[in-house]
N, C-alpha and C positions, 0 to 999 in steps of 0.2 A: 616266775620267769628269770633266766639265769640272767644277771647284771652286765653290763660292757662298757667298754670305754668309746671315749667321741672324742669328736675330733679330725685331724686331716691327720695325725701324726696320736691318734692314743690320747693325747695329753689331758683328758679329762675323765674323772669320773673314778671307779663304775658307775652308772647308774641306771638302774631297770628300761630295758625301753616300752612304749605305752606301744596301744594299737594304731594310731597316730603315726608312729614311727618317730615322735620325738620324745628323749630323756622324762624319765620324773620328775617333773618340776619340785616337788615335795622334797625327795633326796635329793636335791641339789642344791633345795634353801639350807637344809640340816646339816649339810657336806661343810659348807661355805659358812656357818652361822659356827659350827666347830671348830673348823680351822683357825676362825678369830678368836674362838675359845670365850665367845658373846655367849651370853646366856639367854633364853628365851626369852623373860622378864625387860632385860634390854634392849634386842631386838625390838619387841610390840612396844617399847618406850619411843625409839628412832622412828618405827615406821609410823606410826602413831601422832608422831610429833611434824612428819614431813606430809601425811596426807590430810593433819588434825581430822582425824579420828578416835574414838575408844578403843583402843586395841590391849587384848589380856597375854600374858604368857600361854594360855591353853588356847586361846583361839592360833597362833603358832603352831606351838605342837600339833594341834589338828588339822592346821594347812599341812605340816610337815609330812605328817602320818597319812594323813589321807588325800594328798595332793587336791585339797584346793588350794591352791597359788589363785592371786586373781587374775583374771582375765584381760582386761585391761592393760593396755601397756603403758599406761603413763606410771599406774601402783607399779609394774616390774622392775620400772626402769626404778623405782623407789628403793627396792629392794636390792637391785642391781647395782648401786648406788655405796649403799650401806655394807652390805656384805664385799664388795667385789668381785661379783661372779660377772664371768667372760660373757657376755650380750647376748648369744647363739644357741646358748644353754637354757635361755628361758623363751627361744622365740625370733628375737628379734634378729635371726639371718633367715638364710635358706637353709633348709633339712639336708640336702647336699652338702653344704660347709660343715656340720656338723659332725657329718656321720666318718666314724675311721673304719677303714677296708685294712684289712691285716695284710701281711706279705703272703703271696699264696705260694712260694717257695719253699714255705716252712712245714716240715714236719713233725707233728708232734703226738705226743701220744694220748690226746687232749683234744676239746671239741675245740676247735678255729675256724671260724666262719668267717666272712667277712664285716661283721659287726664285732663279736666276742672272742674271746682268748679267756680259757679256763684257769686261770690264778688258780683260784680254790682250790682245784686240783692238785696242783702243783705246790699251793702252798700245805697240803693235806700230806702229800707223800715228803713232805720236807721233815712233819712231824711225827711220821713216821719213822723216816732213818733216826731219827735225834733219838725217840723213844728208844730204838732198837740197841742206840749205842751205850747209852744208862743203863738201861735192863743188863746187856750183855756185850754184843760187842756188833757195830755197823760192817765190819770187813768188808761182806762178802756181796755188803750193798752197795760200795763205789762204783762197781762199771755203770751201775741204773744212774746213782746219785751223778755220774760226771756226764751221761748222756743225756738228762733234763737239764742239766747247764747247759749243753749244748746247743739242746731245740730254742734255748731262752736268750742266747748271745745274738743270733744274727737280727732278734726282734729291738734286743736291747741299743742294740747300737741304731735304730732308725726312729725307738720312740722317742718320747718326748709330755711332759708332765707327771701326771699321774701313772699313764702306764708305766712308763721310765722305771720311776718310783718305788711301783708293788716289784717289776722285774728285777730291779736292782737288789733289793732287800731280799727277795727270793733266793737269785746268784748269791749274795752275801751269806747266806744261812747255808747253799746247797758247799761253799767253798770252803768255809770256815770248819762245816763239820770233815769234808774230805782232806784239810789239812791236820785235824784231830786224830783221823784213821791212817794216816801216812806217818804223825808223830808218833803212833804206837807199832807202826813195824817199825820205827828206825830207819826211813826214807826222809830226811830232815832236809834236804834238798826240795824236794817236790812238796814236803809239806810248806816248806818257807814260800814255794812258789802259789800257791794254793793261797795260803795268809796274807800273802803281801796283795793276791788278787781281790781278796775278801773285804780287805780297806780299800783298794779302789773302788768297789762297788759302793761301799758305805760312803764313801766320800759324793759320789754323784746322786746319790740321795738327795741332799742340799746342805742347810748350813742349820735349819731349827733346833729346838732340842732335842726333837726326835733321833733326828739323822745325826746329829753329834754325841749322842750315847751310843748309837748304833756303830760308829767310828771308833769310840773309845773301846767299846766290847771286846771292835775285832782286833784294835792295838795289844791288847789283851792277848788274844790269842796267837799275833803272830810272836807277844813278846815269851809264850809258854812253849813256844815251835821254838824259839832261839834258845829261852833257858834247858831245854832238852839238849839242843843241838850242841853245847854247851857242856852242859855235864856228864852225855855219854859220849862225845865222841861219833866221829866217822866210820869204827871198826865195831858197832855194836853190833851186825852181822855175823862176826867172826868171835863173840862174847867177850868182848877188849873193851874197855871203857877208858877214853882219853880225853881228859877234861880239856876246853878250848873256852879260853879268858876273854877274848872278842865277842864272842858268840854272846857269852854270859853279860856281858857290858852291856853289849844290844838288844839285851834282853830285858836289863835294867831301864834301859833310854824310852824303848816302849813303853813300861809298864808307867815310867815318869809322864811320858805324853797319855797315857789313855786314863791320869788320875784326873787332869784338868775337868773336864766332861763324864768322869765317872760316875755314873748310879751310886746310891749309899750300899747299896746293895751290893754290887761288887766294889767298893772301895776295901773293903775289911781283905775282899780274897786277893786285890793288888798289895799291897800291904805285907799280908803273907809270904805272897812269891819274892817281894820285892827282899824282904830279910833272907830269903834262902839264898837267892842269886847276892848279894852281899857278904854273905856267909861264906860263899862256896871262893870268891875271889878274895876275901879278906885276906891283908897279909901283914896287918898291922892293932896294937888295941883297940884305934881310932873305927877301924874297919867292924871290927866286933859288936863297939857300943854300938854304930849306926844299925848294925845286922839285928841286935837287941830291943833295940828302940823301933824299929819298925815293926816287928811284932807286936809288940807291946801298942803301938798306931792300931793295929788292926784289930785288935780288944774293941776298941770305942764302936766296932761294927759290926759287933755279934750279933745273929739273930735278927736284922733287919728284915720288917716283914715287907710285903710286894701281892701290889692286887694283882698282877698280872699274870695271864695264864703261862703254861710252861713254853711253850713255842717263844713269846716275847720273855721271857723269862730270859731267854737263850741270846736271842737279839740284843736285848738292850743291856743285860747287869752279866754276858761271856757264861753264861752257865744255869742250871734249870733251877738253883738257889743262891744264895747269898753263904757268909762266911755263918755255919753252923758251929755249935760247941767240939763236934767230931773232927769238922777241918780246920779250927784254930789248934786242937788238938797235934795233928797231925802236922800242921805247917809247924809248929812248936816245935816238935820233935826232929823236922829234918832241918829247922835253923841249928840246933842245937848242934846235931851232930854235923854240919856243916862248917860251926866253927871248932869242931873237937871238944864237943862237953858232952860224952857219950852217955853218963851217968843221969844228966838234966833228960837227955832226950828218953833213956829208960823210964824215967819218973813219968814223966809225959804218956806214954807209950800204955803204960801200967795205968794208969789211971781211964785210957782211951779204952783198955781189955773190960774197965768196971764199968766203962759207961752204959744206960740202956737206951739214953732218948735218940729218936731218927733213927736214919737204916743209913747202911753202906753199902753201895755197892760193888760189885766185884773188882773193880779197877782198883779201888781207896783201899778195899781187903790185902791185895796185892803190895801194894803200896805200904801199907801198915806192915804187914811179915818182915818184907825186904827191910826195913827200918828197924823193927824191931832183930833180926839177925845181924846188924850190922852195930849196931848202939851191944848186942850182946857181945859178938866178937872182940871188938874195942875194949871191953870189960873182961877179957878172957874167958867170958862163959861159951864156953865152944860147942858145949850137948845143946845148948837153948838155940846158938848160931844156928847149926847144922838142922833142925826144929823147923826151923822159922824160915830159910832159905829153901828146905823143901815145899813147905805150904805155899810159899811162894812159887817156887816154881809149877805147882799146880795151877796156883791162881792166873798166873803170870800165861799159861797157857789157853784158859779156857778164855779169856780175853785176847787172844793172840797180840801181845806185848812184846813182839821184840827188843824192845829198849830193856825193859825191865826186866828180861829175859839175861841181859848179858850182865845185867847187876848180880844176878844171881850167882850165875857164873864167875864171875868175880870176886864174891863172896867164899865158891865153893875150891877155885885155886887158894887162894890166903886160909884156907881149911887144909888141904896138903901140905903146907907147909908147918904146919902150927904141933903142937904136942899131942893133938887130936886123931892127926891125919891116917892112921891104921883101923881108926872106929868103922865099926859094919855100917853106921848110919851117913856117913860121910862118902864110905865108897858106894852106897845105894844112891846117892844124889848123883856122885858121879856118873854112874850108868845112865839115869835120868836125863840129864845134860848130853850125853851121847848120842841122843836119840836127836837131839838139835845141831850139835856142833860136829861136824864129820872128821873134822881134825883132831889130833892129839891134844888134851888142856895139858902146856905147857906153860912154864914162864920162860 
């Protein structure tokens, strides 16, 4: 039987309802006994000790699992006692106070009764857009993705505890990836609007460790929406890239706040970004070492493993892994060239072409080209530029990447100008770019 929440206002649960019509007693000792993050063993020590009793860790689990709770309400109130579970949930109100009636205003595309509200659901199609967006690319999923945030706002704003809770973490995941989809056309406005909403959601979560990794995540993310908004500019639409030092700062300030509460797991990829965005404003040695030294930080956090599945993956450590050998790789190379050490970032680059272990997918493929045509540029290798600017621009497409569309671009003007610029391979990109930019590439 599907699980629900209870309650006058949601605030508790889910928990299966009986034929009775009242909660699982059983899931509701094991809800409550976890929260304390009590262990069985300790529990049947307390209750044990308050009803002097023999009480085992497996007789527990087997109330738990198999709802025998006892009967009795002086042992509940025992229990009730120890754990801190709300009175009503084991009994001791009326079945009226207990039960939450949903807003019947809502429409959703989900089973909503007057007892339940399909999370599951919702949390199901959440891991679907996220998969969709790793594999290839979520675009074409935002109107669904912003219209389940929809159905989920006007509940959001009336519950209270538990449902609160799963809704808000939901919102969190449904906004945080729609601000990912809006950073990659190059709507940096709307995606900042979307991140900035993602950490309110996190933040009404509560204050545990959960919900304060869950904040730090999405700090994360709104500080990746800035560091964009930052290095390409306002006119990435028009294939212009115009770097913007505020943005890049704000981008720094986040990823400082979201290291407090960071997962180890994502510390290494804050780290990362944190040298690139450093890099990219340095305007001093001072600026450099720090931009250096932070990378070098985010070494200590290779390979960090993570029992959790890819969905929390996302949630708690900003992404479906932690800092791999391919992305310190990678962060490597665009600190490098961020402070103009183009030849460091070749080395890097070169080395990322030999690697086997992990996969990449097409965004980082993307990512990789563009870097490697610009670290060649810089080096005047102009055949290897024009190479790697085109690959790019494939890649940069099938991911619909506007941002990284206008790097391209950018790359393929400073190719017109250079000793290159009559090569057949060059004016082939240029026709390529034509088919995006309606205007003339001018400088």
């Amino acid at each position: 039987m599907e699980k629900t929440f209870w309650g006058p206002k949601g605030e508790y649960g889910p928990f299966t309802p009986q034929e009775d019509g009242w909660p699982h007693a059983g899931e509701v000792i094991r809800h409550y006994r976890r929260t304390l993050k009590m262990s069985a063993e300790e529990l049947a020590r307390q209750y044990g000790e308050a009803t002097n009793t023999q009480v085992t860790a497996r007789w527990i689990l087997k109330m738990e699992q198999q709802n025998k709770v006892p009967t009795d309400f002086s042992r509940r109130r025992v229990l009730i006692k120890i754990l801190n579970i709300p009175p009503i949930l084991l009994g001791l109100a009326s079945l009226e106070s207990v039960t939450y009636h949903a807003l019947p205003q809502v429409k959703a595309p989900s089973t909503l009764s007057s007892l339940s509200l399909d999370l599951e659901w919702y949390t199901k199609e959440a891991r679907i857009f996220w998969q969709l967006h790793y594999a290839q690319t979520a675009q074409d999923a935002l109107p669904g993705l912003l219209a389940y945030a929809s159905n989920l706002l006007p509940i959001q704003q009336t519950a209270h505890g538990s449902l609160a809770r799963h809704i808000n973490e939901l919102l969190n995941s449904y906004y945080r990836l729609a601000a990912t989809i809006q950073r990659d056309r190059g709507n940096f406005e709307q995606a900042y609007t979307f991140a900035n909403e993602s950490v309110r959601f996190a933040k009404e979560m509560g204050n545990d460790f959960y919900a304060l990794q869950v904040i730090a995540a999405s700090q994360y993310t709104r500080g990746v929406v800035n560091l964009a908004w930052g290095a390409f500019g306002n006119q990435v639409k028009q294939g212009k890239i115009v770097l913007q030092r505020e943005k890049i700062e704000a981008a720094f300030a986040d990823f400082e706040r979201a290291l407090k509460f960071a997962s180890p797991q994502m510390k290494g990829i804050l780290y990362s970004e944190m040298a690139r965005a450093k890099g990219l404003v340095s305007t001093s040695p001072t600026d450099v070492t720090i931009a250096l030294r932070l990378i070098e930080q985010a070494e200590h956090f290779l390979d960090v493993d993570s029992s959790d599945d890819f969905h929390a993956q996302i949630l708690l450590n900003g992404d479906m892994k932690g800092l791999d050998k391919r992305r310190l790789m990678l962060g490597r190379a665009k600190t490098f060239l961020a402070i103009r050490r183009p030849a460091k970032a070749l080395d890097e680059l070169l080395e990322l072409e030999m690697f086997t272990g992990g996969t990449s997918h097409t965004r980082r493929r993307a990512w990789t080209h563009i870097l490697y045509a610009q670290a060649a540029f810089n080096l005047e290798d102009y055949a290897t530029a024009t190479g790697e600017a085109t690959n790019a621009f494939h890649a940069c497409k099938e991911v619909h990447s506007t941002a990284h569309l206008a790097r391209v671009n950018e790359l393929y003007l400073a190719l017109t100008t250079s000793p290159y610029k009559d090569n057949g391979a060059v004016k082939r990109l240029g026709r390529l770019l034509s088919t995006i930019y309606t205007q003339k590439n001018e400088r």
